[in-house]
One Martini backbone bead per residue (centre of mass of N, CA, C, O) as a GRO file, in nm:
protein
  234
    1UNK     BB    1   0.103   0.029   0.005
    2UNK     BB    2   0.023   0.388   0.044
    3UNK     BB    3   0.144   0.573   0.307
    4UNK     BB    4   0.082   0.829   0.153
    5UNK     BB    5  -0.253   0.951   0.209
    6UNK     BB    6  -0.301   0.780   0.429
    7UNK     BB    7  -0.528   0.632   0.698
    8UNK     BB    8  -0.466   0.590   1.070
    9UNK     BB    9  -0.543   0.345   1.355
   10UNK     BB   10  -0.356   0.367   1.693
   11UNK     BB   11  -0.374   0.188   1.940
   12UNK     BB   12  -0.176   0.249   2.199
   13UNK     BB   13  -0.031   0.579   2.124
   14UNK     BB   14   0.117   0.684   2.399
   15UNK     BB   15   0.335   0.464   2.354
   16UNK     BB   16   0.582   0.283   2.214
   17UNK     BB   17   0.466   0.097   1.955
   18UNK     BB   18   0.261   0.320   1.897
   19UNK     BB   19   0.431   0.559   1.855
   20UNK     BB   20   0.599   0.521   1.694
   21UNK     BB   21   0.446   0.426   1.459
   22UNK     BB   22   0.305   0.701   1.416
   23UNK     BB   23   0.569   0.850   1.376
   24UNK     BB   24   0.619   0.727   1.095
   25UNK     BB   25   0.354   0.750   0.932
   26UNK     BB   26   0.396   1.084   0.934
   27UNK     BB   27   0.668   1.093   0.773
   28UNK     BB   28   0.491   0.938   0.546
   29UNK     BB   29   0.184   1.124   0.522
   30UNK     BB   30  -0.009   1.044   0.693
   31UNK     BB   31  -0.285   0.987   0.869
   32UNK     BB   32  -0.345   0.985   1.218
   33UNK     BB   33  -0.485   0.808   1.479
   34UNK     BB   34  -0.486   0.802   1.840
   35UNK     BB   35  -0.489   0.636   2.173
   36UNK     BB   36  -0.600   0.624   2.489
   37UNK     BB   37  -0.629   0.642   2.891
   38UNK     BB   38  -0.446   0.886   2.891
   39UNK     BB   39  -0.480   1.173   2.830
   40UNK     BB   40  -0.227   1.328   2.859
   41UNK     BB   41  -0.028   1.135   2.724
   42UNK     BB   42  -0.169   1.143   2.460
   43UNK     BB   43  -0.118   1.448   2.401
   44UNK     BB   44   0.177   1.417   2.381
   45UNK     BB   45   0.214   1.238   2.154
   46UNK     BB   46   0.058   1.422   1.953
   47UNK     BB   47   0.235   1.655   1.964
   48UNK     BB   48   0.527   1.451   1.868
   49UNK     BB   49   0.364   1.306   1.597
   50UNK     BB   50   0.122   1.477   1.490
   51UNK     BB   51  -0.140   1.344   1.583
   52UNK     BB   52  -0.423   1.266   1.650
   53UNK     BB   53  -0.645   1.253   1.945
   54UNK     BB   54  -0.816   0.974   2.127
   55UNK     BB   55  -1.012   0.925   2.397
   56UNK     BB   56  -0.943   0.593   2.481
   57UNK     BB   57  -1.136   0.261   2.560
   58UNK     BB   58  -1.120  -0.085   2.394
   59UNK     BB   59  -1.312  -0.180   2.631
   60UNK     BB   60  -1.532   0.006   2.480
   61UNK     BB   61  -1.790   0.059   2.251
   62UNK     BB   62  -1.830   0.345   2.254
   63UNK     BB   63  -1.495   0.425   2.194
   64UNK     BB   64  -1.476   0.268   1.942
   65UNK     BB   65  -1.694   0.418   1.781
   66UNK     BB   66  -1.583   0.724   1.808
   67UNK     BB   67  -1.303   0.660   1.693
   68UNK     BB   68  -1.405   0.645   1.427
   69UNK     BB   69  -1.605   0.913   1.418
   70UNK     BB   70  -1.354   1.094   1.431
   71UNK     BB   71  -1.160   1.020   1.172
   72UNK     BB   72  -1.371   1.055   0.949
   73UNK     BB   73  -1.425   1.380   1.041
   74UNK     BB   74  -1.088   1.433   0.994
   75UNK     BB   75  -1.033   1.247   0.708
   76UNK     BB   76  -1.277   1.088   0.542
   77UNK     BB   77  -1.088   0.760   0.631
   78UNK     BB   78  -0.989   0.440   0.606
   79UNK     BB   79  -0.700   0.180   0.591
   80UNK     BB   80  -0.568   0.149   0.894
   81UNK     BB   81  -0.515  -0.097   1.144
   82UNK     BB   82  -0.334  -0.067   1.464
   83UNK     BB   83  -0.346  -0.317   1.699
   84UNK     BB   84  -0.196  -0.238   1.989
   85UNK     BB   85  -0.336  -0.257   2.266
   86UNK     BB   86  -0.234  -0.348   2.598
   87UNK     BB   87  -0.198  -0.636   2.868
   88UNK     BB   88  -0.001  -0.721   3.153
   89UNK     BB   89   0.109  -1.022   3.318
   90UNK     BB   90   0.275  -1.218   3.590
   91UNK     BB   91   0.113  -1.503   3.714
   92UNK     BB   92   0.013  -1.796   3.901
   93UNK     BB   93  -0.205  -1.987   3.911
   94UNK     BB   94  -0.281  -1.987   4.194
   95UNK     BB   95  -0.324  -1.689   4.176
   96UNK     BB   96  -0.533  -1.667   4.016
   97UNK     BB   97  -0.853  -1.467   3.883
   98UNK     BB   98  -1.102  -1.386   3.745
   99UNK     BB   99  -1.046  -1.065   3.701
  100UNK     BB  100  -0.770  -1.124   3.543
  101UNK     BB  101  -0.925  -1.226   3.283
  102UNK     BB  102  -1.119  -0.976   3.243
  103UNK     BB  103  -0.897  -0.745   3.212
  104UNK     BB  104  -0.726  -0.866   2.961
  105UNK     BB  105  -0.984  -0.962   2.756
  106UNK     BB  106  -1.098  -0.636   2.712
  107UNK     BB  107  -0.822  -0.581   2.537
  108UNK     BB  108  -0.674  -0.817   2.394
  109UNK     BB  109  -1.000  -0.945   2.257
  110UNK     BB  110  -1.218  -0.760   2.249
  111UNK     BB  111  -1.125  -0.493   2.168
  112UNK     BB  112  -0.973  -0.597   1.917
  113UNK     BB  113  -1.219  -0.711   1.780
  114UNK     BB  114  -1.420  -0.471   1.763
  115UNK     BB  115  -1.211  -0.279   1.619
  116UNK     BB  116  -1.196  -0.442   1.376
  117UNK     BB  117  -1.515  -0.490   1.323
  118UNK     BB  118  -1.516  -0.153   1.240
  119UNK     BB  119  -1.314  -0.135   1.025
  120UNK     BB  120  -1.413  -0.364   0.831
  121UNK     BB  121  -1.682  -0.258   0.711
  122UNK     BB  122  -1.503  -0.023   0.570
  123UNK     BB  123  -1.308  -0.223   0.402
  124UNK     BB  124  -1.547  -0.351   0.234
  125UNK     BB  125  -1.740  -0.119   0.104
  126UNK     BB  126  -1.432  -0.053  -0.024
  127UNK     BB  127  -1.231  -0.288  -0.077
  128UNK     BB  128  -1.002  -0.240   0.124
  129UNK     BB  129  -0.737  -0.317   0.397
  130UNK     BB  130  -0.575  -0.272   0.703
  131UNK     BB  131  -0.448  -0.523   0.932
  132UNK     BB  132  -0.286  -0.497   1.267
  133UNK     BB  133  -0.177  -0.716   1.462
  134UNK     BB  134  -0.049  -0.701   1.806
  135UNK     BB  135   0.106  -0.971   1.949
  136UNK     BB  136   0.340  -1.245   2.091
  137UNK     BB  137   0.579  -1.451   2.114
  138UNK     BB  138   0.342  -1.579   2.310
  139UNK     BB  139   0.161  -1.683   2.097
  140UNK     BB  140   0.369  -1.932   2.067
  141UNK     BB  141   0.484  -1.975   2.352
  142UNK     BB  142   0.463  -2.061   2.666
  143UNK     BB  143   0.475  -1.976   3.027
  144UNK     BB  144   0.554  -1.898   3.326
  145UNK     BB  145   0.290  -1.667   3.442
  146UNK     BB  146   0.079  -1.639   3.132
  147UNK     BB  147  -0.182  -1.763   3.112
  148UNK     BB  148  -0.339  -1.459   3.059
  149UNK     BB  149  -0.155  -1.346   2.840
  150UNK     BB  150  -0.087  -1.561   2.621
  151UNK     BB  151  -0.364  -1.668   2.561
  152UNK     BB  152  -0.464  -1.350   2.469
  153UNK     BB  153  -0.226  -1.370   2.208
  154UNK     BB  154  -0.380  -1.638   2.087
  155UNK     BB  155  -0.611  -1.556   2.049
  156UNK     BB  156  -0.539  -1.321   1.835
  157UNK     BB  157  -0.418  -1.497   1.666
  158UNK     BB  158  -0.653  -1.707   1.585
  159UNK     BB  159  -0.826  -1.413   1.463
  160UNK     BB  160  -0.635  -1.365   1.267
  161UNK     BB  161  -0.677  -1.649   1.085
  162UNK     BB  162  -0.969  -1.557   1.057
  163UNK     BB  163  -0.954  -1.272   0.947
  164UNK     BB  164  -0.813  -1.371   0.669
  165UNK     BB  165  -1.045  -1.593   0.540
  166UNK     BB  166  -1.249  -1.353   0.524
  167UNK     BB  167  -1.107  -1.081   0.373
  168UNK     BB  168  -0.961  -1.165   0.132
  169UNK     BB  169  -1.194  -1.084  -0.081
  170UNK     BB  170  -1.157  -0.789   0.054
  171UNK     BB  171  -0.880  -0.698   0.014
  172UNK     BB  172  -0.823  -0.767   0.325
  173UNK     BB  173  -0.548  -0.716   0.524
  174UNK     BB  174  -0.407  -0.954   0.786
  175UNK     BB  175  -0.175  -0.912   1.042
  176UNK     BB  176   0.083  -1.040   1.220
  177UNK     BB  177   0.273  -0.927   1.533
  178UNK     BB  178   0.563  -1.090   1.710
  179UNK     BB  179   0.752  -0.991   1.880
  180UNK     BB  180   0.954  -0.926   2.140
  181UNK     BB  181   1.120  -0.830   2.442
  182UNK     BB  182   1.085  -0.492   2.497
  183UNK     BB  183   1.134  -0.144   2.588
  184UNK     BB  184   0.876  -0.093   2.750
  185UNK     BB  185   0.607  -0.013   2.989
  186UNK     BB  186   0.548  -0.276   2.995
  187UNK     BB  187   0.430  -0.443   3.287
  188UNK     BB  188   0.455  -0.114   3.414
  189UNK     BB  189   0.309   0.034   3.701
  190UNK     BB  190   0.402   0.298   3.618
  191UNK     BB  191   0.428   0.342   3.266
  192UNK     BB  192   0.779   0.357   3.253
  193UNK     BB  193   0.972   0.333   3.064
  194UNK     BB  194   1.237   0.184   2.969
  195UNK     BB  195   1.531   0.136   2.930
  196UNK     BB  196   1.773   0.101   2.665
  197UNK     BB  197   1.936  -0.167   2.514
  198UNK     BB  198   2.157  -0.260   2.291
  199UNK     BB  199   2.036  -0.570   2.245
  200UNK     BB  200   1.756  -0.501   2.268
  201UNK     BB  201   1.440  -0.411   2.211
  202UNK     BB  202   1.247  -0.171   1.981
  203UNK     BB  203   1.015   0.002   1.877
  204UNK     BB  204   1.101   0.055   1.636
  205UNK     BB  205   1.144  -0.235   1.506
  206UNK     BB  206   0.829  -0.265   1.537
  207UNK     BB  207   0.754  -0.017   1.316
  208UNK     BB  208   0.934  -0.138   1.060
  209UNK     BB  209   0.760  -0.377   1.028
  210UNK     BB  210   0.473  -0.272   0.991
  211UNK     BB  211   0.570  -0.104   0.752
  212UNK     BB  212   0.718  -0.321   0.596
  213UNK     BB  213   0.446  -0.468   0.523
  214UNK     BB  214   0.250  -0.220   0.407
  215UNK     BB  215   0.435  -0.161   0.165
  216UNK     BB  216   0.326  -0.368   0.021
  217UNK     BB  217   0.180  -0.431  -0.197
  218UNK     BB  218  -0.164  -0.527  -0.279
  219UNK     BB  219  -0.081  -0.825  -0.399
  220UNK     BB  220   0.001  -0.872  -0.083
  221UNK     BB  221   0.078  -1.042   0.200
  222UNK     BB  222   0.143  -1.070   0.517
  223UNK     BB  223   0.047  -1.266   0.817
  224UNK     BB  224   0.356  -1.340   0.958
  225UNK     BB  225   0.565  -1.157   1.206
  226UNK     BB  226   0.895  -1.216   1.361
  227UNK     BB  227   1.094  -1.010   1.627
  228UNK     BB  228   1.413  -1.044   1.707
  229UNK     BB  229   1.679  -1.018   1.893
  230UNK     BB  230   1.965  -1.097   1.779
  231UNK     BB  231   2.160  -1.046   2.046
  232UNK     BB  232   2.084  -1.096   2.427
  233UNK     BB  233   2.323  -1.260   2.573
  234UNK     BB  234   2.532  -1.044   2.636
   0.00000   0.00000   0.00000
């Protein structure tokens, strides 16, 4: 696709792979629209990265709707959603509580799923779109203490290969994207980005790979996409 001139959202665009890839996205031209529910932190990362900002939480149906009709009121139109926005932390199985698992699947299966499903209404009946769904490397082979986490990035991928089957006829591409180990604020109760170290992957790496993908003409797309820090050993 060609991302100059095309319109994107970009849930969980506050920080980390959110921000990153809409700041790459705006400067190859496009028009992005991010979300999140820190409202403060939202409008700041707005600022950085030239985005619109809409205060959002893609686990209200409410908050969904709203975004997708504030994107078209200023832009007109949409062509890709990068399902970004995630929850997560490392719990035993012994220690979960049943609202651990519904807190974690409101925004990364429930969430991810209706925010595809009003992007996707709009891809079919103009007949092209993309969707990036952002799982992880979780998705692939589970963890101890990974039980709600894990388990929720699986749900992502099986949707995703889910929603492959289904919209290819609509010309509409649906990527999966697992990340590893990424230095963001990720699971980090204060909200507060990580250092950078310099074997370890970056937001950066993350949003090459995505706008990567995104770049193939459209007779083709990437299903799934798989991103390793080269050498974390050191």
């Amino acid at each position: 696709m060609e991302i100059d001139g095309s319109t994107f959202i970009v849930t969980g665009g506050s920080s980390g792979i959110g921000k990153a890839t809409a700041a790459k996205l705006v400067d190859m031209g496009a028009d992005v629209v991010i979300t999140g529910r820190d409202e403060e932190k939202l409008q700041q990362a707005a600022d950085e990265t030239g985005a619109l900002a809409v205060h959002a939480d893609i686990s209200k149906q409410a908050d969904i709707d709203r975004t997708i009709e504030e994107c078209l009121d200023a832009f007109g139109g949409l062509h890709g959603l990068i399902n970004n926005a995630g929850h997560g932390w490392t719990k035993p199985l012994l220690e979960l509580e049943w609202e651990d698992f519904e807190e974690i699947y409101k925004v990364n299966v429930f969430g991810a799923a209706m925010m595809a499903q009003a992007a996707a209404r709009i891809f079919v009946r103009q007949n092209s779109g993309n969707i990036v769904n952002i799982a992880s490397t979780a998705a692939l082979k589970g963890y101890p203490g990974g039980s709600v986490y894990s388990s929720s990035k699986f749900a992502l991928r099986g949707m995703t290969q889910c929603w492959q089957g289904e919209l290819r006829r609509h010309n509409v591409r649906v990527i999966g994207i697992n990340p590893s180990e990424v230095t963001t604020a990720f699971g980090q109760a204060s909200r507060k980005e990580r250092e950078e170290v310099h074997n370890k992957l970056r937001s950066e790496e993350i949003a090459h790979a995505i706008i990567s993908a995104l770049e193939m003409d459209d007779r083709g797309y990437v299903p799934e996409l798989t991103v390793h820090a080269t050498n974390p050993f050191e």
